[in-house]
TINULO-700427 format. One record per residue (C-alpha): x, z, y; residue number from 1; residue in one letter. Coordinates in steps of 0.02 Angstrom, whole numbers, plus 50000, padded with zeros to 5 digits. Each point is the difference from the previous one (the first is absolute). Layout:
% TINULO-700427
<pavex c1="X" c3="Z" c2="Y" num="NUM" residuo="A"/>
...
END
This chain:
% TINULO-700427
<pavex c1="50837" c3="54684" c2="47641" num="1" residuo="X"/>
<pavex c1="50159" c3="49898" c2="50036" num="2" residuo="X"/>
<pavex c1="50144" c3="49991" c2="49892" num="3" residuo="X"/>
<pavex c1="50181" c3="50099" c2="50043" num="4" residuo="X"/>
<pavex c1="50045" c3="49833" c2="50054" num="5" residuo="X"/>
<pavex c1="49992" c3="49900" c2="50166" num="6" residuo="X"/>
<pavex c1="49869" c3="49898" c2="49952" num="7" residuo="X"/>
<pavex c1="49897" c3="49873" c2="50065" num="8" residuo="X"/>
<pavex c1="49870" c3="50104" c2="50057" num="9" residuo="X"/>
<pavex c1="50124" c3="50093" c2="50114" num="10" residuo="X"/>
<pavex c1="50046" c3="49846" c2="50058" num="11" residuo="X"/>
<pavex c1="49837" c3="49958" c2="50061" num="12" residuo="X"/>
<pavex c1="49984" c3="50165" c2="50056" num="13" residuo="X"/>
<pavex c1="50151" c3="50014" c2="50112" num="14" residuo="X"/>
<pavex c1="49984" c3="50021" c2="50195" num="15" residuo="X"/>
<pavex c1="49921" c3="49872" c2="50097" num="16" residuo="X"/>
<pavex c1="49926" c3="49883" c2="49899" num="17" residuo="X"/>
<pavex c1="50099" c3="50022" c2="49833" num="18" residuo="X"/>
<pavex c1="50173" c3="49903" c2="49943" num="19" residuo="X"/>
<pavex c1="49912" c3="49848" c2="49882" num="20" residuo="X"/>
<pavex c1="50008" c3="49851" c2="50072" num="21" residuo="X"/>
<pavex c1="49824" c3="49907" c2="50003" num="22" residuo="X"/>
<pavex c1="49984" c3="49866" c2="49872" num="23" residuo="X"/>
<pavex c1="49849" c3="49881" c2="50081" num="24" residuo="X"/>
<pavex c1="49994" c3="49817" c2="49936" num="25" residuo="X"/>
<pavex c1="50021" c3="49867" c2="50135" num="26" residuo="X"/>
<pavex c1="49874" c3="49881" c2="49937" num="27" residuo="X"/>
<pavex c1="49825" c3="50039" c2="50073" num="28" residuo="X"/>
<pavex c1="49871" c3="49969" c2="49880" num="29" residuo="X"/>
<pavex c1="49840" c3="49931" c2="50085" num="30" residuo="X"/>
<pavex c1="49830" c3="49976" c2="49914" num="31" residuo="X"/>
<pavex c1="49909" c3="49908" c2="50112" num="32" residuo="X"/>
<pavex c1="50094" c3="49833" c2="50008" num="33" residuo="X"/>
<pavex c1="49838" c3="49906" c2="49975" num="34" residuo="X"/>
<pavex c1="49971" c3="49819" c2="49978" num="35" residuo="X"/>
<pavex c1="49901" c3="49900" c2="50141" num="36" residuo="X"/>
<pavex c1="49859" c3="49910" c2="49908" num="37" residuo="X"/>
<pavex c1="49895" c3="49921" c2="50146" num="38" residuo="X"/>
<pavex c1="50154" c3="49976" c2="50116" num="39" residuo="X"/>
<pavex c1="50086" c3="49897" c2="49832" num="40" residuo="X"/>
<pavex c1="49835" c3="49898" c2="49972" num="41" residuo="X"/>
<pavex c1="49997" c3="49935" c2="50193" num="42" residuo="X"/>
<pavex c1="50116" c3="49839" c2="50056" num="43" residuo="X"/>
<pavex c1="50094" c3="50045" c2="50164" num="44" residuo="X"/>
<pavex c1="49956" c3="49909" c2="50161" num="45" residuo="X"/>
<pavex c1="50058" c3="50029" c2="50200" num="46" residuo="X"/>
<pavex c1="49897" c3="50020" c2="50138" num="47" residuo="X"/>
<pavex c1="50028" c3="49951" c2="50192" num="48" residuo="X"/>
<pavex c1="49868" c3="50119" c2="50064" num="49" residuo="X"/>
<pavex c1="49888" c3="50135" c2="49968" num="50" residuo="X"/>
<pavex c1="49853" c3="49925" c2="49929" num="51" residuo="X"/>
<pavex c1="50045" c3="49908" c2="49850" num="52" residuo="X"/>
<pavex c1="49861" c3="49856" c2="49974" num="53" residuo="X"/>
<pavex c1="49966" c3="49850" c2="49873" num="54" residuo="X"/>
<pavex c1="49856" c3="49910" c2="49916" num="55" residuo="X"/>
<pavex c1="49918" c3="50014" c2="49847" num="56" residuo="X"/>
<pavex c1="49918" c3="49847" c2="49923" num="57" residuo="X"/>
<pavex c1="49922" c3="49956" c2="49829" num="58" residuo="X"/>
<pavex c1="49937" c3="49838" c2="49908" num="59" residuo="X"/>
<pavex c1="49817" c3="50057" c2="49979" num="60" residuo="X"/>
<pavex c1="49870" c3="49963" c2="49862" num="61" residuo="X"/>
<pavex c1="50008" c3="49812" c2="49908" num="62" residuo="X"/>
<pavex c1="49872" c3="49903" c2="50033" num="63" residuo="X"/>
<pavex c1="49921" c3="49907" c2="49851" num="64" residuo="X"/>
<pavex c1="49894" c3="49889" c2="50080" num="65" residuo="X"/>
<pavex c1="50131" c3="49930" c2="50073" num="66" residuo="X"/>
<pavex c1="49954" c3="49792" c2="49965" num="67" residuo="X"/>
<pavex c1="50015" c3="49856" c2="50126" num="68" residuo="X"/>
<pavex c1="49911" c3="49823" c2="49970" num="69" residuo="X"/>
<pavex c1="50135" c3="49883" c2="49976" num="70" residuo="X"/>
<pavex c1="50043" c3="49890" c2="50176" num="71" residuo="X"/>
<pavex c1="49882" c3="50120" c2="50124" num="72" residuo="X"/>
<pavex c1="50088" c3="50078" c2="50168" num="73" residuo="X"/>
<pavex c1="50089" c3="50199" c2="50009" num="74" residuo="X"/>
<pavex c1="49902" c3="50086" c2="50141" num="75" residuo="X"/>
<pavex c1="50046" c3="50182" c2="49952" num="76" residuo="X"/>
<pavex c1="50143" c3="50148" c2="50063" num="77" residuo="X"/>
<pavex c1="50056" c3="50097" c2="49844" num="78" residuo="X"/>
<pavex c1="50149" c3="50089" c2="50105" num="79" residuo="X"/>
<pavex c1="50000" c3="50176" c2="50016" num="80" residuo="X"/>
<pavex c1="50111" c3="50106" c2="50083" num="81" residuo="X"/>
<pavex c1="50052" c3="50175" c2="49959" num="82" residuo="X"/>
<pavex c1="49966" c3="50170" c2="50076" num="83" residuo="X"/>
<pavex c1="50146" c3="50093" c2="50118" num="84" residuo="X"/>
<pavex c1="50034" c3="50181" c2="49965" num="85" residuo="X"/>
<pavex c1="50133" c3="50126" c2="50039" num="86" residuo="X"/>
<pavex c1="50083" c3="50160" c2="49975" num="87" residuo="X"/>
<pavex c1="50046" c3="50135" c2="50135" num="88" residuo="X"/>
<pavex c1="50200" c3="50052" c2="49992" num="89" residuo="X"/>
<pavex c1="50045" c3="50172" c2="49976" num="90" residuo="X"/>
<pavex c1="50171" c3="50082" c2="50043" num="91" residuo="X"/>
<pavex c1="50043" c3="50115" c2="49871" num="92" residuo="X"/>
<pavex c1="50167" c3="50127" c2="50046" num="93" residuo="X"/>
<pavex c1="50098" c3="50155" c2="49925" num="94" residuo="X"/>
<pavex c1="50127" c3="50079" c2="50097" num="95" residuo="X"/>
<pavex c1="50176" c3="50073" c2="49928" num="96" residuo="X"/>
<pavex c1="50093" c3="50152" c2="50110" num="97" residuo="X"/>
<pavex c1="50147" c3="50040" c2="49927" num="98" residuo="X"/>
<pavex c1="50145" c3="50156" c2="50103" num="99" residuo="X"/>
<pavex c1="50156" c3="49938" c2="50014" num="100" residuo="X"/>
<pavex c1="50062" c3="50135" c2="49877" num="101" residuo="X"/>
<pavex c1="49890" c3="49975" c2="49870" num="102" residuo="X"/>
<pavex c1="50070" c3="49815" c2="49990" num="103" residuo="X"/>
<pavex c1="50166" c3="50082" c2="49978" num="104" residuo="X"/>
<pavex c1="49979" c3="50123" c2="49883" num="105" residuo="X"/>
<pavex c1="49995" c3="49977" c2="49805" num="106" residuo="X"/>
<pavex c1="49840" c3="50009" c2="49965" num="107" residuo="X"/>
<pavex c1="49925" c3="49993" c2="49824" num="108" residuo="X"/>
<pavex c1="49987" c3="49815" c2="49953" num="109" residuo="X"/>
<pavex c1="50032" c3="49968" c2="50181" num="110" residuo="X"/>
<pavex c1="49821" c3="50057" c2="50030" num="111" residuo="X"/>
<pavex c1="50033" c3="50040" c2="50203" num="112" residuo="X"/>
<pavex c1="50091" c3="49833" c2="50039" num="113" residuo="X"/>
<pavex c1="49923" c3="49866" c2="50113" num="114" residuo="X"/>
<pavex c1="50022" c3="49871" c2="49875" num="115" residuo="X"/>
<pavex c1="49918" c3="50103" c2="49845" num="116" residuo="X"/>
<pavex c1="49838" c3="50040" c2="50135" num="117" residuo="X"/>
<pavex c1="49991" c3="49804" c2="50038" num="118" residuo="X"/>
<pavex c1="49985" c3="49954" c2="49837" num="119" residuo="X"/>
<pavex c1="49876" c3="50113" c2="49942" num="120" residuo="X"/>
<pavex c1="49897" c3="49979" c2="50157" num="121" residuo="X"/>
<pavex c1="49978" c3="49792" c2="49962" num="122" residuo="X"/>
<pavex c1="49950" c3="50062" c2="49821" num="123" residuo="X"/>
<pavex c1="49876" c3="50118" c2="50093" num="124" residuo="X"/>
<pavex c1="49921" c3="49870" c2="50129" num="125" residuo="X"/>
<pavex c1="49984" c3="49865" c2="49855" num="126" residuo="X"/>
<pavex c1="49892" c3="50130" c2="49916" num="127" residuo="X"/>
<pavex c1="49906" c3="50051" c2="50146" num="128" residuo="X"/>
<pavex c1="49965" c3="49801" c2="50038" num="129" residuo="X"/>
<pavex c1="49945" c3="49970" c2="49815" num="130" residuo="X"/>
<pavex c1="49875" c3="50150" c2="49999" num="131" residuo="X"/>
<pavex c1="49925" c3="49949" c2="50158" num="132" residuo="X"/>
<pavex c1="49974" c3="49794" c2="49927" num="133" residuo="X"/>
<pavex c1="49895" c3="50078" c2="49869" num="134" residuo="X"/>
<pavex c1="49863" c3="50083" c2="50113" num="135" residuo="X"/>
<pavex c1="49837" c3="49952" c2="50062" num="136" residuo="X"/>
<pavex c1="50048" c3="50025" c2="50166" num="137" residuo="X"/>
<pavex c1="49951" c3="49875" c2="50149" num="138" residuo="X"/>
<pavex c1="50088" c3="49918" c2="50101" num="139" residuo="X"/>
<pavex c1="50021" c3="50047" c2="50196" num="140" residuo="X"/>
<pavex c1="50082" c3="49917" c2="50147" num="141" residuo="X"/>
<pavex c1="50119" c3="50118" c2="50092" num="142" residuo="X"/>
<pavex c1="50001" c3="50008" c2="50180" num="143" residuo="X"/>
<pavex c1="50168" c3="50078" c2="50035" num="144" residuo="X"/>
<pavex c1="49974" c3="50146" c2="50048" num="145" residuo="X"/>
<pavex c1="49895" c3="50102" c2="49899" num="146" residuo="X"/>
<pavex c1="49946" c3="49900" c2="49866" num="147" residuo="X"/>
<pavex c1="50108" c3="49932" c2="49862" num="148" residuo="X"/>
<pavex c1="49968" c3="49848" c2="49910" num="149" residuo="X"/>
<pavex c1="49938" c3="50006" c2="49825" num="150" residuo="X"/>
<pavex c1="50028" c3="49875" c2="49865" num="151" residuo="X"/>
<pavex c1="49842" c3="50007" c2="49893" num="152" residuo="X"/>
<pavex c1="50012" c3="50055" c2="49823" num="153" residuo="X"/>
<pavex c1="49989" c3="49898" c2="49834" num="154" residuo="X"/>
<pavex c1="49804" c3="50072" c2="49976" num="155" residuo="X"/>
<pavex c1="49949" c3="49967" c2="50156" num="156" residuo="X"/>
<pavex c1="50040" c3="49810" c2="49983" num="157" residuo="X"/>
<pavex c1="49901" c3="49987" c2="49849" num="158" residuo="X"/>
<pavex c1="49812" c3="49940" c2="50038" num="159" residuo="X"/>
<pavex c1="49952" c3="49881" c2="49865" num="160" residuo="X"/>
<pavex c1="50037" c3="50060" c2="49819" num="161" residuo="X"/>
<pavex c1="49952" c3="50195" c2="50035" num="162" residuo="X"/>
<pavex c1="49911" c3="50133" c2="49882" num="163" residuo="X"/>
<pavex c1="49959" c3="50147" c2="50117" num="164" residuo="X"/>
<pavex c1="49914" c3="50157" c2="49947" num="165" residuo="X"/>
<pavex c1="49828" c3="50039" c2="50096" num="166" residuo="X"/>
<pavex c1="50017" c3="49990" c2="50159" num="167" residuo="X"/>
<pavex c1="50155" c3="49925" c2="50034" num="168" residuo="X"/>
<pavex c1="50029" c3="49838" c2="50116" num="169" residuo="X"/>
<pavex c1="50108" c3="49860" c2="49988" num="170" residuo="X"/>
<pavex c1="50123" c3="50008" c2="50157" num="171" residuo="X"/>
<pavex c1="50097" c3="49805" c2="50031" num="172" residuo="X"/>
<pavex c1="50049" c3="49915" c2="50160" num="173" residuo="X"/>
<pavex c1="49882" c3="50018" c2="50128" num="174" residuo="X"/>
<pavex c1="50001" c3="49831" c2="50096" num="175" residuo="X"/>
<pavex c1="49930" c3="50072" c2="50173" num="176" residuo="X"/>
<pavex c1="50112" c3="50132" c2="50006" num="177" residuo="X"/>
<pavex c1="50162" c3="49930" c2="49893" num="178" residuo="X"/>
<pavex c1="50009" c3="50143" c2="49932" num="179" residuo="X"/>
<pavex c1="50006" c3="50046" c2="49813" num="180" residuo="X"/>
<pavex c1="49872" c3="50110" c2="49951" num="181" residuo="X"/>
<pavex c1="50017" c3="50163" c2="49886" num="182" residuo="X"/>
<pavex c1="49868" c3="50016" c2="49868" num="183" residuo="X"/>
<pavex c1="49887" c3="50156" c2="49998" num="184" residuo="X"/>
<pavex c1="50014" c3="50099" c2="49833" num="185" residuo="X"/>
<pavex c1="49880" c3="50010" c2="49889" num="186" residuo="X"/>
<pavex c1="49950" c3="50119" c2="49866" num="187" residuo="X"/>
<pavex c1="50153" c3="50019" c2="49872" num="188" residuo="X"/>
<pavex c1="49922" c3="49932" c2="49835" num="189" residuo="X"/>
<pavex c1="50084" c3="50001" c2="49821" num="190" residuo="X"/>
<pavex c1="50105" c3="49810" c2="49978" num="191" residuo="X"/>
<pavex c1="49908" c3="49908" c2="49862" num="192" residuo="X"/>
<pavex c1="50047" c3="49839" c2="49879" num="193" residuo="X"/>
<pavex c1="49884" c3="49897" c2="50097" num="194" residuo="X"/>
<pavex c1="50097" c3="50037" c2="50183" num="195" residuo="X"/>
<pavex c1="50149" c3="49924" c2="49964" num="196" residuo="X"/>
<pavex c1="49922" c3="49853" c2="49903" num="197" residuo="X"/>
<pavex c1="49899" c3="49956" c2="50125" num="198" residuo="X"/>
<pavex c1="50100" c3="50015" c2="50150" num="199" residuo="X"/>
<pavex c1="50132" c3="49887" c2="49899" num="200" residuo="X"/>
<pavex c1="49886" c3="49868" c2="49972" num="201" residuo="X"/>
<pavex c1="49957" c3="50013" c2="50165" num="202" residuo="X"/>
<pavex c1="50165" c3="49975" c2="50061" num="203" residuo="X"/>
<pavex c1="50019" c3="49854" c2="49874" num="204" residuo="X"/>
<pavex c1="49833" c3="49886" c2="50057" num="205" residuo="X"/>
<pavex c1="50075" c3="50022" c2="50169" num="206" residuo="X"/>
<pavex c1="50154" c3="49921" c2="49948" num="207" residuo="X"/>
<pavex c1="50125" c3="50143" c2="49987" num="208" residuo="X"/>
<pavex c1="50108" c3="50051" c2="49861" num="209" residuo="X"/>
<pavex c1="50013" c3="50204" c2="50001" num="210" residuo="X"/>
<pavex c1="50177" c3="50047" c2="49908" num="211" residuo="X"/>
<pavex c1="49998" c3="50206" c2="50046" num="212" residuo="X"/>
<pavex c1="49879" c3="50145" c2="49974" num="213" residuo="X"/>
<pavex c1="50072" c3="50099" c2="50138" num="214" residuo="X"/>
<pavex c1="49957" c3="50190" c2="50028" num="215" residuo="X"/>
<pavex c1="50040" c3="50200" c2="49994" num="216" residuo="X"/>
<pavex c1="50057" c3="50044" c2="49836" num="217" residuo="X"/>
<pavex c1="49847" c3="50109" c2="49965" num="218" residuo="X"/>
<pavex c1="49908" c3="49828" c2="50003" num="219" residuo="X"/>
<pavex c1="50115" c3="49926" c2="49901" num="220" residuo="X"/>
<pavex c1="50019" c3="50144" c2="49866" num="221" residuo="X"/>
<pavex c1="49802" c3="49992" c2="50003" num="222" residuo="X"/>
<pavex c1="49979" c3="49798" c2="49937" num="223" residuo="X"/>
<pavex c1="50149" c3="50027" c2="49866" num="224" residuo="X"/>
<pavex c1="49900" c3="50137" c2="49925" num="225" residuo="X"/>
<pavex c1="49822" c3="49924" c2="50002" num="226" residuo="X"/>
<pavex c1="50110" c3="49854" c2="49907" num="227" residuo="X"/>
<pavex c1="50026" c3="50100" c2="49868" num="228" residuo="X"/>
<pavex c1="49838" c3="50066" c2="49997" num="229" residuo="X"/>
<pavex c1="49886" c3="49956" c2="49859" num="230" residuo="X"/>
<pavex c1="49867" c3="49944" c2="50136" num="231" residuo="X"/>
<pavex c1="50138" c3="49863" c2="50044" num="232" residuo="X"/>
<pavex c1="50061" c3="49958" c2="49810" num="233" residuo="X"/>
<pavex c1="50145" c3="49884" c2="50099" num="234" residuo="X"/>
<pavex c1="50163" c3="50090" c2="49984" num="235" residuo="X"/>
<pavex c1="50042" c3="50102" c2="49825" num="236" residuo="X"/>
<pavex c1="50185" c3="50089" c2="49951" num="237" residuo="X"/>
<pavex c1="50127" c3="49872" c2="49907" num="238" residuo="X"/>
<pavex c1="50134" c3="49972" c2="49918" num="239" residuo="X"/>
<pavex c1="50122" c3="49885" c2="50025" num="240" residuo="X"/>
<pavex c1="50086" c3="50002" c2="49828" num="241" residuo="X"/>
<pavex c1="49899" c3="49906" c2="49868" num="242" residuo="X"/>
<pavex c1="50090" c3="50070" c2="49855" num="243" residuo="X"/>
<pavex c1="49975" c3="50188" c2="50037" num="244" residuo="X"/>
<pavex c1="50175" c3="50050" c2="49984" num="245" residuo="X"/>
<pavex c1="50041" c3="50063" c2="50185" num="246" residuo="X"/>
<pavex c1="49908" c3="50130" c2="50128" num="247" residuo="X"/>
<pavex c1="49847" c3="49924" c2="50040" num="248" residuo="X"/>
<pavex c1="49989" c3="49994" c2="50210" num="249" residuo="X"/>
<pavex c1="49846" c3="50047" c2="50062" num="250" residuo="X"/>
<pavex c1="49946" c3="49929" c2="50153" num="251" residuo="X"/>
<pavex c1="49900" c3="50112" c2="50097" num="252" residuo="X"/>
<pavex c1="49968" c3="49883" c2="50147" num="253" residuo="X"/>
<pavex c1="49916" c3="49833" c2="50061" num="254" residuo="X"/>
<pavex c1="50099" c3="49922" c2="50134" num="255" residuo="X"/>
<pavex c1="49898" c3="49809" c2="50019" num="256" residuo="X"/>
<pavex c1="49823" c3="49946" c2="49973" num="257" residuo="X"/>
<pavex c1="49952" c3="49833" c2="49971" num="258" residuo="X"/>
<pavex c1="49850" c3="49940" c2="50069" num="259" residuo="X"/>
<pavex c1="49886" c3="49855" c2="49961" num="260" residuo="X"/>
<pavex c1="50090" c3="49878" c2="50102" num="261" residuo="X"/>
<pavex c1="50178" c3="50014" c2="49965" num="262" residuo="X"/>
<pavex c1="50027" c3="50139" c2="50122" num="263" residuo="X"/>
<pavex c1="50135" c3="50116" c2="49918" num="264" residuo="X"/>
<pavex c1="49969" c3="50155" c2="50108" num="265" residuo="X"/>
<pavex c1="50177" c3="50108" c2="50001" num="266" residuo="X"/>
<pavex c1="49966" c3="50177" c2="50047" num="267" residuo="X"/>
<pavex c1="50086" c3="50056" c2="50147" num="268" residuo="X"/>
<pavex c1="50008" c3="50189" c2="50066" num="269" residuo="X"/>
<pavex c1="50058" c3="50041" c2="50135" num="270" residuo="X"/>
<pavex c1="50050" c3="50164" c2="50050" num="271" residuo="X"/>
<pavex c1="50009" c3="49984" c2="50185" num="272" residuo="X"/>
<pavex c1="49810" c3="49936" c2="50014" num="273" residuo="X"/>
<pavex c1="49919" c3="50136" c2="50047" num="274" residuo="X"/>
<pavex c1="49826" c3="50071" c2="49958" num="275" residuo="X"/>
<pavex c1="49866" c3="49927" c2="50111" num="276" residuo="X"/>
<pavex c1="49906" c3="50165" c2="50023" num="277" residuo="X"/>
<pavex c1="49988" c3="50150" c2="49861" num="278" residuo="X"/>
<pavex c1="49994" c3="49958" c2="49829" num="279" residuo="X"/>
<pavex c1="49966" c3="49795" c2="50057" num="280" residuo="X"/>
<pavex c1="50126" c3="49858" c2="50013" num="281" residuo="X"/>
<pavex c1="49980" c3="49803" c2="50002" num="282" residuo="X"/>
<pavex c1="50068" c3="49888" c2="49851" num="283" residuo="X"/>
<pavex c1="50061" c3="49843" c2="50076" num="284" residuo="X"/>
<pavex c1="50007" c3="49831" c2="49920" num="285" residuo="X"/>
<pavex c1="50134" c3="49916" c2="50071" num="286" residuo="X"/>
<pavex c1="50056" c3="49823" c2="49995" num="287" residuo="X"/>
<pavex c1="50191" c3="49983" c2="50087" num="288" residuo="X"/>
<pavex c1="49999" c3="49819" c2="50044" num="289" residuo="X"/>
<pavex c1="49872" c3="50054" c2="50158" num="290" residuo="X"/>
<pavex c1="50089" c3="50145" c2="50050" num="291" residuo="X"/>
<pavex c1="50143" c3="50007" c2="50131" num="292" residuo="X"/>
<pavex c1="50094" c3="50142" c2="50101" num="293" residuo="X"/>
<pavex c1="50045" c3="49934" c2="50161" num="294" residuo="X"/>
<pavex c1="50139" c3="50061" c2="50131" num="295" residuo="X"/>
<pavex c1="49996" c3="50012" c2="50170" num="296" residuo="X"/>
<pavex c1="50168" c3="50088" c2="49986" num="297" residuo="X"/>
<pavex c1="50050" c3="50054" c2="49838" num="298" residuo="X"/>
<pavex c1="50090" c3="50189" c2="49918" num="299" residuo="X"/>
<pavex c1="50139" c3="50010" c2="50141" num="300" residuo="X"/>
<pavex c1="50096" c3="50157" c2="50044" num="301" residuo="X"/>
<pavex c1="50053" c3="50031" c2="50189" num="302" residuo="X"/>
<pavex c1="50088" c3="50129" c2="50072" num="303" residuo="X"/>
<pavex c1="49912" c3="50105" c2="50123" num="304" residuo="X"/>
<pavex c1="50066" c3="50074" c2="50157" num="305" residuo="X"/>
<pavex c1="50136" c3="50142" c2="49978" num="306" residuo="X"/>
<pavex c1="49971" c3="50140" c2="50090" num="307" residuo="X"/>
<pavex c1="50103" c3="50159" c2="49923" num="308" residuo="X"/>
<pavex c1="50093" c3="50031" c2="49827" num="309" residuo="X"/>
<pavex c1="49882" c3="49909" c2="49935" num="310" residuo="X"/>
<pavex c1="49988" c3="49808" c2="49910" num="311" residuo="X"/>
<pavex c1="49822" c3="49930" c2="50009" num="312" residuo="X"/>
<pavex c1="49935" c3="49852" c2="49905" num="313" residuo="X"/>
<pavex c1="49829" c3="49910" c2="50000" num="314" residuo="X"/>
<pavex c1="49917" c3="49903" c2="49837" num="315" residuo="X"/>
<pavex c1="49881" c3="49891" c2="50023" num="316" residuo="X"/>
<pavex c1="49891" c3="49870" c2="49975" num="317" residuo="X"/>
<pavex c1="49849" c3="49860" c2="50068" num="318" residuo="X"/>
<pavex c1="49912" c3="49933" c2="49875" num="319" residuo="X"/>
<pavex c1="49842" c3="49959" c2="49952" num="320" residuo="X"/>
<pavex c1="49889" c3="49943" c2="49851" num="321" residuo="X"/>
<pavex c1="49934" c3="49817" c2="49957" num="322" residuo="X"/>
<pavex c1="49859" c3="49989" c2="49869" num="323" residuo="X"/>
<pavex c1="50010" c3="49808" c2="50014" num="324" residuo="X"/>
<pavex c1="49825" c3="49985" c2="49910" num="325" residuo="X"/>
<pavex c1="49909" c3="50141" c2="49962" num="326" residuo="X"/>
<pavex c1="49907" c3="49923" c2="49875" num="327" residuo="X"/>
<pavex c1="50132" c3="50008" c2="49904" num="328" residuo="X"/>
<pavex c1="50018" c3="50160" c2="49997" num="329" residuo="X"/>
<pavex c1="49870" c3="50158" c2="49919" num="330" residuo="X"/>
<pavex c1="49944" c3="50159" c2="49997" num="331" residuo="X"/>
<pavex c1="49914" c3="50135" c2="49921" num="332" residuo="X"/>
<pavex c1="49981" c3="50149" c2="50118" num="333" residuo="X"/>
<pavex c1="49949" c3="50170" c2="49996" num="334" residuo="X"/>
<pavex c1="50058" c3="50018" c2="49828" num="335" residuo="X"/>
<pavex c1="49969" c3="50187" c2="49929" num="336" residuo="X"/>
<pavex c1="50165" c3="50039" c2="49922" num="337" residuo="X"/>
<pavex c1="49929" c3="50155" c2="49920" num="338" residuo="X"/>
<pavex c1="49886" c3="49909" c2="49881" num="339" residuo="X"/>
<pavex c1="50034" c3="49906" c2="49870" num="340" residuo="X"/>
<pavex c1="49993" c3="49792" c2="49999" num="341" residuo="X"/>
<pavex c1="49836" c3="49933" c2="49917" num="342" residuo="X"/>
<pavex c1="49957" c3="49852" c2="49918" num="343" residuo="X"/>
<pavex c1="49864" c3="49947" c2="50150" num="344" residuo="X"/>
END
């Protein structure tokens, strides 16, 4: 029941569409402005074709027997030369069409205009590349005209340092075909202790230095907890004020682990890896110095043919990814993210 006065509500209520003026904030409030964690890691190279290629080398074992009588002659080659690889370019593309009117009109934090919708679309193709860098998905040579080249994923690279669950293959360039493998899952298996210190010290006695533990934030969420576990007995709640008087913080995260060879291991999720099937994703131990994104053409934005009341734009993008060494690099696939982390 109103009151005898003209009120609001008969404001609202008045023919066609009611007398109150809308009050809508301009600002749009987005939630998904998300950091680019693999993308930030890589250095930034150009390309001047479609197959990106370089060589991989390494210094080898020491030799201790390595002794020489004193005066005699050098009849020995101790050169070596280095293996060529290469990545496949993909084209990656979003496309903006915006009326004529809705570029004119006031729309709510200029949502409809062409230079709002270009924006947003980079944002939106810099996702889509990052997610894709994270897969284990080959490599494959387009042909133009039905097949698109592929720029293999981060875990198919990896063939070296891997953990797999049963069943699962390693995938790596394929020097017949120049192709980069995918790996073939395994069976998803709880992450233990034992995974991640062994596939560092892998890493290490190959001669890389692993800075990120880089995964979904399931995975991530899963080693904090078995930190504070009493199976771990590594991370415990503190307080940073020795004399009591203030709010104790409690921590309830780990965010590094230190391994046995001065590796500090920062934890890094990332929420635009995806899962690798249901319920299983791949923790990758990444080492930036050997990784590179490389251009062909980088994020440009073209206009595309007008044919109406209509402006059209094209985003896009050739790019493709360098693991430089894969032995720098790790992984522990098929990871079960609905069990808990064990000790081994």
């Amino acid at each position: 029941m109103t009151t005898a006065n003209t009120d609001a509500t008969n404001l609202r209520n008045a023919p066609a569409g009611g007398l109150i003026r809308e009050d809508v904030m301009e600002k749009i409030w987005q939630i998904d402005s998300f950091p680019l964690p693999l993308t930030d890691q890589c250095s930034k190279d150009t390309s001047s074709s479609d197959y990106k290629e370089f060589t991989m080398d390494e210094l080898g074992d020491s030799d201790t027997d390595n002794a020489h009588v004193d005066g005699s002659d050098v009849d020995q080659n101790d050169s070596v030369l280095g293996t060529r690889v290469g990545n496949w370019h993909q084209t990656a593309l979003k496309e903006i069409r915006i009326s004529k009117r809705a570029n004119a009109v006031t729309s709510i934090g200029r949502q409809g205009t062409l230079s709002y919708q270009v924006s947003q679309t980079q944002k939106r193709l810099r996702r889509d590349v990052e997610s894709q860098m994270c897969t284990q998905q080959a490599s494959v040579q387009g042909d133009g005209a039905t097949v698109a080249g592929i720029s293999a994923g981060l875990g198919a690279w990896i063939q070296t340092n891997t953990i797999r669950g049963v069943g699962g293959t390693d995938g790596g360039f394929n020097f017949t075909t120049k192709i980069i493998d995918a790996p073939g899952a395994g069976t998803p298996a709880p992450l233990t202790e034992t995974n991640i210190r062994d596939i560092a010290q892998e890493i290490y006695q190959q001669g890389g230095m692993t800075q990120y533990l880089m995964s979904v934030p399931e995975v991530i969420r899963i080693i904090s907890e078995y930190l504070f576990s009493a199976s771990a007995r590594v991370a415990t709640m503190t307080n940073d004020d020795a004399s009591g008087t203030k709010a104790m913080t409690a921590y309830g995260a780990a965010n590094v682990f230190v391994t046995d060879f001065n590796q500090v291991l920062t934890f890094l999720p990332n929420r635009l890896q995806k899962l690798d099937a249901a319920n299983s994703a791949s923790l990758y131990f990444t080492d930036p110095a050997h990784l590179s994104q490389s251009f062909l053409t980088g994020y440009q934005t073209e206009p595309l043919a007008k044919t109406g009341l209509s402006e059209k734009r094209m985003v896009s993008c050739d790019y493709t990814l360098c693991v430089l060494n894969e032995k720098s690099q790790g992984v522990r696939a098929d990871i079960d993210i609905t069990a808990p982390m064990t000790a081994s």
